[in-house]
N, C-alpha and C positions, 0 to 999 in steps of 0.2 A: 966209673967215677971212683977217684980215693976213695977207701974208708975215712979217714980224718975229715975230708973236706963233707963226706954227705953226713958225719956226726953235728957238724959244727952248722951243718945247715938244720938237720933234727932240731940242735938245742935253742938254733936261733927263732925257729919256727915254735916252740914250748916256751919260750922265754914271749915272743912277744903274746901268743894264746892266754898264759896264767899269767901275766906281769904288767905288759903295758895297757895303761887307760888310754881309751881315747878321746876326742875332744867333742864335746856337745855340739851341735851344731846352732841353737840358737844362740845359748848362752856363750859359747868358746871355752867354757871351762871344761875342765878334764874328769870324765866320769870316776864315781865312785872306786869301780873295778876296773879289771879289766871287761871283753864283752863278753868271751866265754863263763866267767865268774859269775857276771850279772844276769847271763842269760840262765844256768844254773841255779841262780839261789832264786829269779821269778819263777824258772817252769820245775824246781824241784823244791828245793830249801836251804838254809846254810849251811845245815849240818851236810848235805852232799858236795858242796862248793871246797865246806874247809876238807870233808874225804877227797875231795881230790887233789887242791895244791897240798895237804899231809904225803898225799901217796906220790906225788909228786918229787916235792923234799928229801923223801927218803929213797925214792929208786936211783933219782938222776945222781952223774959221777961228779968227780973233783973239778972236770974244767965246765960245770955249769956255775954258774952265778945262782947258788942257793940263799945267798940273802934277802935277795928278790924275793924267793918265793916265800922266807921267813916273815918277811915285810908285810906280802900280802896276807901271810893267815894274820898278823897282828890288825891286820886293816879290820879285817872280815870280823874277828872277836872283839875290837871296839867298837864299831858300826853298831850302833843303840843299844849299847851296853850291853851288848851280847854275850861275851865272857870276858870280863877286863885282867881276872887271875892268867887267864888263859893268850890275854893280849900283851901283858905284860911280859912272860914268857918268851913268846914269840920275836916281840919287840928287840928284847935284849938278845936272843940268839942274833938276830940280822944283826946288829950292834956291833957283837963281840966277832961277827964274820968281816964285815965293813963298818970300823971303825973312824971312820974319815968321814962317811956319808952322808951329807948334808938333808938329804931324802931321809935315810933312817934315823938319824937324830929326829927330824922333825916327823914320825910316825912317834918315837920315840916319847917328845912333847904330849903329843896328840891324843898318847896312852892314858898317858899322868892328868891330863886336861878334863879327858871324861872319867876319869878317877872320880877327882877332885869335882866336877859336878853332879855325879851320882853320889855322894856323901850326906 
């Protein structure tokens, strides 16, 4: 197999593990996390969840979509007011990577929103 083509299946296979939520089955709405995430922070804790999309973040190269994973640690640090210094951060890193993104905008929001309810 190329190298190129078995990276870009790696990164597709990490991207949907840390990134994509998926859809409840009763409700139809879109989990919290992803499952790996979710499965993580019930059979360990958050702080192992955000070590891993952290460790995540920082190894993967230039043709990953790091925003995602920026996204996700900002999810994970708002989620019950978890770290919101720490959400904020995060937030605006995916931001300033995808500046278009109508997703991270609205993580974005979602920072500021539980801000502004924990006050």
């Amino acid at each position: 197999m190329d190298t190129p083509l078995l990276l870009e299946q790696v990164h597709r296979t990490m991207r949907s593990l840390l990134t994509e939520r998926a859809l409840e089955e009763k409700t139809h709405k879109k989990t919290k996390f992803s499952l790996l995430t979710e499965a993580v922070i019930r059979d360990e804790d958050k702080e192992k969840a955000v070590a891993l999309l952290q460790a995540a973040y920082y190894k993967v190269g230039q043709n990953f979509n790091k925003a995602m994973l920026a996204q996700a640690l900002a999810r994970v640090f708002c989620d019950g007011a978890y770290d919101l210094v720490k959400a904020k951060t995060w937030a605006f890193e995916a931001l300033g990577q995808e500046p278009r993104s109508f997703a991270i905008t609205d993580t974005v929001g979602q920072v500021y929103k539980t801000i502004l309810r924990s006050v």
